[in-house]
N, C-alpha and C positions, 0 to 999 in steps of 0.2 A: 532526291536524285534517284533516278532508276535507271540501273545498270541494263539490263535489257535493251531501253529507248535507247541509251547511247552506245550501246556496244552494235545495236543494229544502224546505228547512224554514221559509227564507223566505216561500215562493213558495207553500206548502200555510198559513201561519202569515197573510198578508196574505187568499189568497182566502177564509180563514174569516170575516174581519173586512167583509170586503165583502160576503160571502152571509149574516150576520149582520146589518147595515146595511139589506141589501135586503131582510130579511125582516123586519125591526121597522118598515121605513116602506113598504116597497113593495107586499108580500105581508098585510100583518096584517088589512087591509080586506077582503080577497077571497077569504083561508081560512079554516075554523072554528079555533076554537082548540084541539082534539085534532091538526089536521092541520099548525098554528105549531107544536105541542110536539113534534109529528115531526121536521119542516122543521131545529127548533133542538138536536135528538137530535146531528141530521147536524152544525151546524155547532160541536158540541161535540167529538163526539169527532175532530173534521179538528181541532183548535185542539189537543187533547191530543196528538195524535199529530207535529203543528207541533214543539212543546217536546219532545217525546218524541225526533224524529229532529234538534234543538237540541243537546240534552244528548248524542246519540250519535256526533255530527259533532266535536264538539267535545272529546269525553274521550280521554285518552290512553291508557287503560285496555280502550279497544272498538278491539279489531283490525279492520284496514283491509278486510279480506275479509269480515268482519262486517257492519261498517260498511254493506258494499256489500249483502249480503243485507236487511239491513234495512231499509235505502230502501228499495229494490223490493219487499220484504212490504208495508211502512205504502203506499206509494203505491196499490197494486193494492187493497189494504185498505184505504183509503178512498176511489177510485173506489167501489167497487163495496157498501161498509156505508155512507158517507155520500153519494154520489153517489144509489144505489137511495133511501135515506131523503128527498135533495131531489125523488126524481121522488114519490116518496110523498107527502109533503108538499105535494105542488104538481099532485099527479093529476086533481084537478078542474078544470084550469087548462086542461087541454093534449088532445089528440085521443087521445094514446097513453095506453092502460090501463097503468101502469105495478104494478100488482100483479100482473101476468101474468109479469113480473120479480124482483118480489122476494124472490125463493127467493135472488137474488147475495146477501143484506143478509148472511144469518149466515156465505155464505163468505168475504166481505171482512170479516166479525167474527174469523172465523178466520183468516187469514191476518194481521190485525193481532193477535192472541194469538202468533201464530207469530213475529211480529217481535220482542216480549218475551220470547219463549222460548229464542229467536236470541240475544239481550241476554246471559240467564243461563247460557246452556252457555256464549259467550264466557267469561264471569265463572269461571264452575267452570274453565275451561282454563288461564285465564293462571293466571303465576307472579307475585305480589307478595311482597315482601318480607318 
């Protein structure tokens, strides 16, 4: 178990629920609904990736070195694919053009495929019984 993976799975797994919250009562007045279904893009896949580094902190089967890669993929990968997606979401809201940015979305798309990827070369590596 690593305390890390899961304290940070906490910590991405709550502010989904809160940036979820905020945008079903706060945000749904004041953006169109193409730009909510952005907004909620974001706080989907922060909420998969939550569980995703739940299950990885947790298994006895994902080496600790792994482990460690893969936090810092999922985190940098969802900065930057959900994080870019709330300034999306919320671009009309704010002074900053946030699509002069979002070229970040697909490499923090990428880098959380790389976390998964991370997952499955562990898997191929170990030795199970």
């Amino acid at each position: 178990m690593n305390k890390s993976v899961l304290i940070t799975a906490c910590v991405l797994g709550a502010l989904s629920i809160i940036l979820g919250a905020f945008a079903a009562h706060g945000l749904k007045k004041s953006i169109s609904a193409e730009s909510m279904s952005i907004f909620e893009t974001g706080v989907k896949y922060q909420m998969y990736h939550a569980l995703f580094l739940l299950c990885v902190g947790s298994s006895s089967y994902v080496i600790a070195s792994y482990q460690k890669t893969i936090m810092y993929l999922v985190i940098i990968g969802v900065v930057f694919f959900s994080g870019s997606l709330y300034g999306l979401g919320t671009n009309n809201l704010t002074n900053f053009n946030f699509k002069k940015i979002g070229f970040i979305t697909p490499i923090g798309g990428l880098l959380l495929i790389a976390a998964w990827i991370t997952l499955l070369i562990n898997f191929v590596k170990i030795k199970l019984n």
